[in-house]
N, C-alpha and C positions, 0 to 999 in steps of 0.2 A: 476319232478322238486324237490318234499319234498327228494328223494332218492339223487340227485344231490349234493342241502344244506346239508343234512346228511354225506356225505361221504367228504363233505370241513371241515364239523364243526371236523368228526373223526380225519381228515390228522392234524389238528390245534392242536388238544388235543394231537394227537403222538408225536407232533415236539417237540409239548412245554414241556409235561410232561414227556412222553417215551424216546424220543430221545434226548433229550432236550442238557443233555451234552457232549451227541455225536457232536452236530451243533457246541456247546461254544467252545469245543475244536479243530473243525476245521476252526471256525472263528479265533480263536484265534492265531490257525499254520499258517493262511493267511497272517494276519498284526501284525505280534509277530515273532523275530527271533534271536535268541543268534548269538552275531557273536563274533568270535577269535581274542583277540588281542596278536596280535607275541610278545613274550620275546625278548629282545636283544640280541644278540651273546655275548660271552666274549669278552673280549678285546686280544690284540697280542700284548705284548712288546719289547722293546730293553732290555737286559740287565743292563742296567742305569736306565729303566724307563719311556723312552721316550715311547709314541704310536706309534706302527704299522698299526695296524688296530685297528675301533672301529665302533660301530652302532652307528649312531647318529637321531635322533628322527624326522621326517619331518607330517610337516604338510597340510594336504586340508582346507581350512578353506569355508565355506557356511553359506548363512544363509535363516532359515524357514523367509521369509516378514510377510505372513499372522498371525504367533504367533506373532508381535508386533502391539501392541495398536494403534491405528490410531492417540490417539494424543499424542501420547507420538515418534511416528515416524515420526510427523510433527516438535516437539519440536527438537529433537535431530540428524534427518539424516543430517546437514548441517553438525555440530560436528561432528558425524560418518566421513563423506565424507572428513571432510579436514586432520585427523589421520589416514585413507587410504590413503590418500596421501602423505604426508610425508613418512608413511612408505613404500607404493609400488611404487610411481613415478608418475602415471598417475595424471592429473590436478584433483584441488575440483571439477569442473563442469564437468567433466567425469562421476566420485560417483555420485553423485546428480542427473543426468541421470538417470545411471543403477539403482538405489535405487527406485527412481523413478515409472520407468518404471518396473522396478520388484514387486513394490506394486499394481500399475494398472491392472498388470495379474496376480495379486496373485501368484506369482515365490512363489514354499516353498523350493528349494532347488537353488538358486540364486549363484554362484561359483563368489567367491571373489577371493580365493589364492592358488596358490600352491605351493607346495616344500617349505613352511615356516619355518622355525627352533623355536627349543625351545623356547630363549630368543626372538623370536619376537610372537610365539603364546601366550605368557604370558603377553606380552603388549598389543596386538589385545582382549584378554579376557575384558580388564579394559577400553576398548574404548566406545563412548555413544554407548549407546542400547545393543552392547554387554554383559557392565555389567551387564545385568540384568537374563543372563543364556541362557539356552533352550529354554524354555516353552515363558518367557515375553521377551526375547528379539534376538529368536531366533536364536543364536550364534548354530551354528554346525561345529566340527572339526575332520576328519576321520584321524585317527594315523598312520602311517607307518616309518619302520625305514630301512636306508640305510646303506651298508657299506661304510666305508670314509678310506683313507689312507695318517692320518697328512703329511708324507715326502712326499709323492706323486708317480711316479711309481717306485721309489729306489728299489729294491728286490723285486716288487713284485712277480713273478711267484715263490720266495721261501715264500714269505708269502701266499699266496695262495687265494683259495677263499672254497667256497662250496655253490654253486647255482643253478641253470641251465644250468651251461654250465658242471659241474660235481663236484668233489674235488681233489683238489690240492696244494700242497705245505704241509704247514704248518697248517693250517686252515683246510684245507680235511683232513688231519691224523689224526685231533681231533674236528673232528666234533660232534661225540658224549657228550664230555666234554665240547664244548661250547656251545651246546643248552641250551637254559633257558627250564622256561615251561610257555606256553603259559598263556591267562590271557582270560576275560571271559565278555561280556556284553551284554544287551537286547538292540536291534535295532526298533522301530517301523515304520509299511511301511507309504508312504505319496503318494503324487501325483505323478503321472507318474511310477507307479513301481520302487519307490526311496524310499530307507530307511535312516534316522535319529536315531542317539542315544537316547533313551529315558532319559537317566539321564547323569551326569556330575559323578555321581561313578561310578566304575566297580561293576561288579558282583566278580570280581575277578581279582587281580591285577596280572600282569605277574611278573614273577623271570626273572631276566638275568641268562646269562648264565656264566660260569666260566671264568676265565683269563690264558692265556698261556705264559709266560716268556722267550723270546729267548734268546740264546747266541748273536745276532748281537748287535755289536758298532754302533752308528748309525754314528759317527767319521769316524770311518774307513770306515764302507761303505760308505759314501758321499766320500772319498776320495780316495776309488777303484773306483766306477762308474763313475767319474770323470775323472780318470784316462784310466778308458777303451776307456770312451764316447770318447776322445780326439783323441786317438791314431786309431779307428776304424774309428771315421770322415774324419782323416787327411790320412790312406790307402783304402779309400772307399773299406773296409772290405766288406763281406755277413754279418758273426757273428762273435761273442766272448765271452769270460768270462773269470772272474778272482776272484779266492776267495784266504783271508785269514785266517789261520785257527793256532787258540794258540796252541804253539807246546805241551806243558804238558797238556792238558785236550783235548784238540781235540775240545775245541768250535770252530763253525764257527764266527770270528767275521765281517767278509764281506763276498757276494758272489753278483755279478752282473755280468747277463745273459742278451745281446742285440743283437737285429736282424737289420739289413736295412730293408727300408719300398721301395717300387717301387721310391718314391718321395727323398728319401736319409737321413731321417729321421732314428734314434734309438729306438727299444723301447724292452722291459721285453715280446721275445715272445714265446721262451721255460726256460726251465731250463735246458740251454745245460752243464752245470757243472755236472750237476746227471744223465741226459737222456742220451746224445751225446756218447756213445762208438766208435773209430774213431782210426786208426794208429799213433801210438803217434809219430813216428821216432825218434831223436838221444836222448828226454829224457828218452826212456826205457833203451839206453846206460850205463846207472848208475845199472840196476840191473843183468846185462850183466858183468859188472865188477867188482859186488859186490859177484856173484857167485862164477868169478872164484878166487879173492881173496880167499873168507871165506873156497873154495875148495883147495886152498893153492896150484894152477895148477900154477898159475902166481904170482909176487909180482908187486907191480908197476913200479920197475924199470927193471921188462921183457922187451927185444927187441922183437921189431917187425918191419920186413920187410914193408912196403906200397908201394915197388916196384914206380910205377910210379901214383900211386894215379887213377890204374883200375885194375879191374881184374874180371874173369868169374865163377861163381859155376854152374858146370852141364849146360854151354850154357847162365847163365842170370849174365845180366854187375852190380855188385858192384862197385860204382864212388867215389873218395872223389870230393868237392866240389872246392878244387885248384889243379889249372890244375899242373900236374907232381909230384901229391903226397905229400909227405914228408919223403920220405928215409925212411930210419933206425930210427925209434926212441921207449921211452919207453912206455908202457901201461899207464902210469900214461900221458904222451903227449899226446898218444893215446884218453884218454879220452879231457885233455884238445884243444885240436883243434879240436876235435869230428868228427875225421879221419872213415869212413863208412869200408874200406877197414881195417885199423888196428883191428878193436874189429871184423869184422865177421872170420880174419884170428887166432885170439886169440880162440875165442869160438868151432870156428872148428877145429883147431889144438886139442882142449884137450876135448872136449863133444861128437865129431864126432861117434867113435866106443861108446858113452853112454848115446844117448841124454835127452832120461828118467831122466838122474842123473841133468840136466840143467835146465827141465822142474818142476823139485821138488823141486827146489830152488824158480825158479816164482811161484811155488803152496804158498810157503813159504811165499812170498815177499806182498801175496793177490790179486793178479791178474786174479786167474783163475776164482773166483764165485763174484756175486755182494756183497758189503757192505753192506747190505739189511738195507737200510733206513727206517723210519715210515712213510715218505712222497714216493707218489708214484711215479709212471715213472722214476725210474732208471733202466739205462742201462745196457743190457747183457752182459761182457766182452766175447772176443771169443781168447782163445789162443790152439793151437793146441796140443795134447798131442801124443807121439810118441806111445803109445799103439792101439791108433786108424788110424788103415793103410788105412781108407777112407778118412783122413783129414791129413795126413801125408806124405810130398813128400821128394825129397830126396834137396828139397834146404830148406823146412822148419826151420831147426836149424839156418842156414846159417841168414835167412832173419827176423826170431825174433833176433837174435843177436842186428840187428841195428834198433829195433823197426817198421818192417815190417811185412806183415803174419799175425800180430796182431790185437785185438781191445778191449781197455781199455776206461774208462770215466776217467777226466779230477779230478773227485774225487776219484780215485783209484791209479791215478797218484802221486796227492798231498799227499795222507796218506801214503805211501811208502816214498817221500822225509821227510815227516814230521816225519817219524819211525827212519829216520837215524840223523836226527835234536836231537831228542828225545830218545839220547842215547844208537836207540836199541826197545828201547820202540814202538812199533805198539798200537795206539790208535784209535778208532772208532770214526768218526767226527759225532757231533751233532750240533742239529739247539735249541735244546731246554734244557734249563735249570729246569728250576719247572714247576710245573702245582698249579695254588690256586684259592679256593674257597672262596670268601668275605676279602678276603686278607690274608687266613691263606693258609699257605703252605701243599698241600696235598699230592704233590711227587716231589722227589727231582732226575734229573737225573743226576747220578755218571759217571766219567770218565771210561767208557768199556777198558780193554785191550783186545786186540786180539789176539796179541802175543807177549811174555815176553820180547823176544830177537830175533831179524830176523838177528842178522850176531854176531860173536865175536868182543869184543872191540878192537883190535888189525887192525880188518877189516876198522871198522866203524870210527877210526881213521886215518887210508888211505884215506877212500872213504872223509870225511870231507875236508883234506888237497885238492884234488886235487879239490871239487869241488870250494872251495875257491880259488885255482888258473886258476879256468876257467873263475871267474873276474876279477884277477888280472893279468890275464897275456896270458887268451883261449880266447874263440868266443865271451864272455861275456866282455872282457876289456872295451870297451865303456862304460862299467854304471860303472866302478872302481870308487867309491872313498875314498879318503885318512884319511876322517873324518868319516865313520862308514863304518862296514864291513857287505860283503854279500858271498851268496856259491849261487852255482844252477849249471842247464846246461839246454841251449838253444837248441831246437830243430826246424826241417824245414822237412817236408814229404812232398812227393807229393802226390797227391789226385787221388783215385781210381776211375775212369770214370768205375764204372759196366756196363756190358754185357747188355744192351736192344735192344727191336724191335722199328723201328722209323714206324712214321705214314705211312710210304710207305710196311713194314711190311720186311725192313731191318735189316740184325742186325747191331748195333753201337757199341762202348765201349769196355770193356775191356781190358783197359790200364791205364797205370801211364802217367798222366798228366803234361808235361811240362808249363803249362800256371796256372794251379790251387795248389795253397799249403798251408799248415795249418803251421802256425810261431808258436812258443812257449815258455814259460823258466818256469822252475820249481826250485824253492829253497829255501832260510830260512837267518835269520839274527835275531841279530846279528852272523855273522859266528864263533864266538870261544864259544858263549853259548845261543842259540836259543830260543829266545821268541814267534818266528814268522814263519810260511812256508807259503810260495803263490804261487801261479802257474795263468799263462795269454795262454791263447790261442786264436791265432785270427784266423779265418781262411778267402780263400779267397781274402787274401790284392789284390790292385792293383798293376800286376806283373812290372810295368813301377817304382813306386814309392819304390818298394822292397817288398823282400818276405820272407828273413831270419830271424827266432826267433830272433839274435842278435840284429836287427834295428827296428824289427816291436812288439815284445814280451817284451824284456826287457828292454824298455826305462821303459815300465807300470810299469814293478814288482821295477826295482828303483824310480820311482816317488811316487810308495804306500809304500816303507821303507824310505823315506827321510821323507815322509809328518806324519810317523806314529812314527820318531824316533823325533821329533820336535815339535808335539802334544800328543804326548802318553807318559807319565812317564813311559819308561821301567825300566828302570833304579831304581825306588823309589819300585820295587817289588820284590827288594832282602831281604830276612828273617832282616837282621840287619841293614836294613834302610842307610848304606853306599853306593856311588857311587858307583857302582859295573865297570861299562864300562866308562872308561875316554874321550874316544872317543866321547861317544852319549853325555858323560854332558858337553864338551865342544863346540861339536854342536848347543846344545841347549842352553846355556849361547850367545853362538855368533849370533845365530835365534833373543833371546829375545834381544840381545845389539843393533843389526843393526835394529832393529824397533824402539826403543827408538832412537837410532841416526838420523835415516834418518828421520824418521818423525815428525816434527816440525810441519808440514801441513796436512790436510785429504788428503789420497791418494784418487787414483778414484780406486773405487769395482767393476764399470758399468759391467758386462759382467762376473764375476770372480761367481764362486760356493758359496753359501749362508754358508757354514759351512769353506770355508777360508775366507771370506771377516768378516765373523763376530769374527774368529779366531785371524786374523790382528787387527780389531778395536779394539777391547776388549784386545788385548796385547798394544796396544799404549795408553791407559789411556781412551778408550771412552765407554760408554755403549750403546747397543746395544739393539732396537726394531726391529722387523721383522716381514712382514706377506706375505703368499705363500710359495711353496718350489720351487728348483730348483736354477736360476742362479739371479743375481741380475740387477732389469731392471734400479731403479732409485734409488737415494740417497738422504738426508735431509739436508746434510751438501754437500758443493759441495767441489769439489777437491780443494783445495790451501788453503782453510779456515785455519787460528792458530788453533790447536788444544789447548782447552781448559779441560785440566782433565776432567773427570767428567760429561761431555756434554752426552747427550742423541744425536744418531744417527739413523734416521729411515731407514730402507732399505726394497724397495719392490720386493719381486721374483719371476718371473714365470717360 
């Protein structure tokens, strides 16, 4: 027995004395734990300024019952309960319950709120018992911060993200640059294997992260998306996208990328502008005839045969689109009616024994390798090069002519129309302007040229002329108008059903598809000095409602240069502050005249896009509140009311 006591009394003396700090320190690691509080992301801007994307600060809010005084919890939980109220919804005598009943069990971790925002955890702090901290009045609030996106899903998949699902966009490209650094605090554990902050300071307070400054207008892009969303709803499209892109610097100032949902809904769900590599058809047309010009094989006013509007290469049918052709007529026709048969019989006739020498023009044009963006998933282009005789057949030449064979992104497209906009000039499209740190500027991205000169001026004033009269007088006439001027060319392919095995272990496919097609138009305005190139692609429309770029592509690209020549001061961006284009300032005089005339009264917004409705108000003399993004549900002022200057108008959107 004295041998027993002895060797409790030794174990007692080792713990305490010997080991003693060994135990402190593993009690310690038990109910003692630093935990990480996340830095914010930087922010993503508009160009103007507006937000993109931003972290915004959410809150849990709990609270320890047991750390408050019994009568100071008697005094004050009615107060507590009725400023939960108000602010969260539930009744006083709900609180009064739970508070209650969370005293009686001694709750020390009792869940009041979730997902609380700043300015209302700041008022929860100052409420009774709250105010009195941690320790006396139990108040506990775990931090976390979400990304939010002020416009809503406008561009997202070019803004991006970097989460869990990977990086993407805009945001994944500069991921690095918008980490903050984390931040630093002691957690103490409580009941149930639940930890509490031990203090109201950090150990160490987090840094955010840096700010990214895009090139988008948030103007225009509301008024491309818009523009798409319309035109994809009303040809119960698959997809589409349409960006615009400033002709001298190559900012992107819109791009909107939308998918259908099973249910017939839109939303941001590639970025088929940069991803999508796909058979462009007749708007590759334009590089097809810019070759042979700048090769000086044709001039525009070359005849060409189109026989009966068909004809065969080596067994496979080239069609034009009206039936029995169009005779005789010239290259520069050729292009404006966007004759299939005229440009492959053009390209053939003078490439045929060369075609190498055709192929090094498209090398030229940038078609053969990708754009190499900083945002990822861009698409492969695949064009065939006549040195490689395993990808090169004897109609190849033949069926690039008319943008077949081929496979370009819809951004590889536009920078090519935008090079001949831009006098020649080939410029690399960007999404981002600067990068800064606490608001100081720490890099500045400059306009890239790619190449000097992609045709001679001589060329490039051909190619301009004729695409201007493919509005005014080709497949484009339908968007003509008389009060500001545009160029492009409309495109229409049919869609490639590839070669699979069906579940039966069949093979299917492999053919061009009469029921499925990609509509398009690619161009620039204004057409005698270009501020502007855009390109729409939809594909999929419903072949009942139409299928041609002419009816289903470029209603869009004139709806996004009317809306952008009316709201955009092109005009006021000429070096010497003169009207440059008489066109666009009498447009716009006539915009701003018939809103003062017709409106004596509030119109009705109901249903109209948040960024024209508030465009409209605020041009007819009213200001203008707003909360949500997207279309406008309800109004403050109802339709017919006298407008009185000056008035405040609320509009709510979702």
């Amino acid at each position: 027995m004295s041998l027993f006591l002895l060797a409790i009394i030794f174990r007692i003396f080792n713990i305490q004395f010997v080991e003693g700090d060994k135990y402190k320190k593993l009690a310690t690691e038990l109910t003692i734990k630093q935990d990480t509080i996340y830095a914010n992301k930087g922010n993503v801007y508009a160009s103007d300024g507006n937000l993109l994307a931003t972290s915004m600060s959410k809150f849990t809010i709990r609270m320890d019952v047991v750390a408050v005084d019994s009568n100071v919890f008697e005094k004050n939980f009615v107060g507590l309960s009725k400023e939960l109220s108000k602010m969260l919804g539930n009744s006083k005598e709900f609180y009064q319950n739970k508070l209650r009943t969370a005293k009686k069990r001694k709750n020390r971790y009792l869940l009041i709120a979730r997902n609380v925002g700043y300015n209302d955890y700041l008022k929860m702090k100052e409420f009774p018992i709250f105010n009195l901290g941690v320790y006396k009045g139990g108040f506990i609030s775990e931090h976390k911060t979400v990304r939010a996106h002020p416009i809503g899903k406008i561009a997202e998949r070019t803004i991006g993200y970097d989460d869990f699902r990977g990086e993407a966009g805009i945001e994944g490209a500069f991921a690095d640059f918008m980490q903050g650094e984390n931040g630093l605090r002691w957690k103490q554990k409580i009941a149930k294997n639940q930890w509490k902050p031990i203090s109201d300071v950090n150990e160490k307070e987090p840094i955010d992260g840096h700010d990214v400054i895009t090139t988008i207008d948030v103007n225009i892009q509301d008024i491309t998306h818009h523009a798409l969303l319309r035109q994809l709803e009303f040809y119960e499209a698959d997809h589409g996208c349409a960006v615009v892109m400033e002709t001298a610097t190559g900012e992107i100032k819109a791009i909107s990328n939308l998918a259908r949902t099973s249910e017939g809904k839109y939303f941001e769900k590639r970025n088929y502008a940069v991803w999508e590599s796909h058979e462009p058809g007749s708007t590759f047309k334009l590089a097809s005839l810019m070759a042979a010009l700048d090769d000086k094989v044709i001039d525009t006013s070359t005849v060409v045969d189109t026989e009966k509007g068909r004809i065969f290469v080596h067994g496979s049918k080239v069609e034009d689109s009206q039936r029995g052709g169009y005779g005789k007529i010239s290259a520069a026709r050729v292009f404006e009616v966007s004759s299939n048969v005229g440009i492959v019989k053009l390209i053939q006739e003078h490439y045929d024994e060369n075609p190498q020498k055709y192929y090094d023009k498209i090398e030229k044009y940038g078609f053969t390798k990708p754009i190499g963006f900083q945002i990822k998933g861009e698409g492969k282009p695949y064009v065939p090069n006549p040195k490689d005789k395993k990808n090169w057949n004897n109609i190849s030449l033949e069926w690039m002519a008319w943008g077949y064979g081929i496979s370009v992104t819809p951004m590889q497209t536009l920078t090519f129309y935008n090079a001949v906009a831009n006098n020649g000039v080939m410029v690399k499209p960007r999404f981002v302007k600067e990068l800064r740190r606490q608001d100081k500027t720490e890099k500045v991205f400059e306009t890239e040229i790619t190449n000097p000169k992609i045709a001679s001026d001589e060329t490039l004033k051909k190619i301009r002329k004729v695409m201007e009269n493919v509005v005014r007088k080709g497949t484009a006439n339908n968007i003509y108008s008389p009060n500001f001027s545009m160029a492009g060319k409309t495109g229409t392919a049919k869609k490639y059903i590839p070669r699979t095995k069906n579940s039966k272990g069949e093979w299917e496919g492999g053919y061009y598809s009469n029921e499925r097609y990609v509509a398009s138009f690619a161009g620039f305005f204004p057409a005698d000095n270009p501020k502007f190139s855009c390109i729409v692609v939809i594909h999929d429309p419903d072949k009942n409602k139409g299928y041609y770029g002419a009816i289903v592509a470029s209603p869009v690209f004139k709806e996004i240069a009317q809306k952008i020549y009316t709201t955009t001061p092109i005009d006021n961006q000429s070096v010497n502050a003169k009207t440059e284009f008489a066109a666009i300032d009498k447009e716009y005089k006539k915009y701003d005249k018939n809103l003062s005339k017709e409106h004596s009264q509030v119109p009705n917004v109901e249903g109209m896009s948040g960024m024209d409705a508030i465009s409209l108000l605020e041009n007819i003399g009213l200001k203008v509140k707003f909360s949500g993004v997207g279309k406008v549900e309800t109004q403050s002022i109802k339709k017919g009311e006298k407008i009185v200057k000056g008035t405040t108008i609320i509009l709510k959107l979702s």
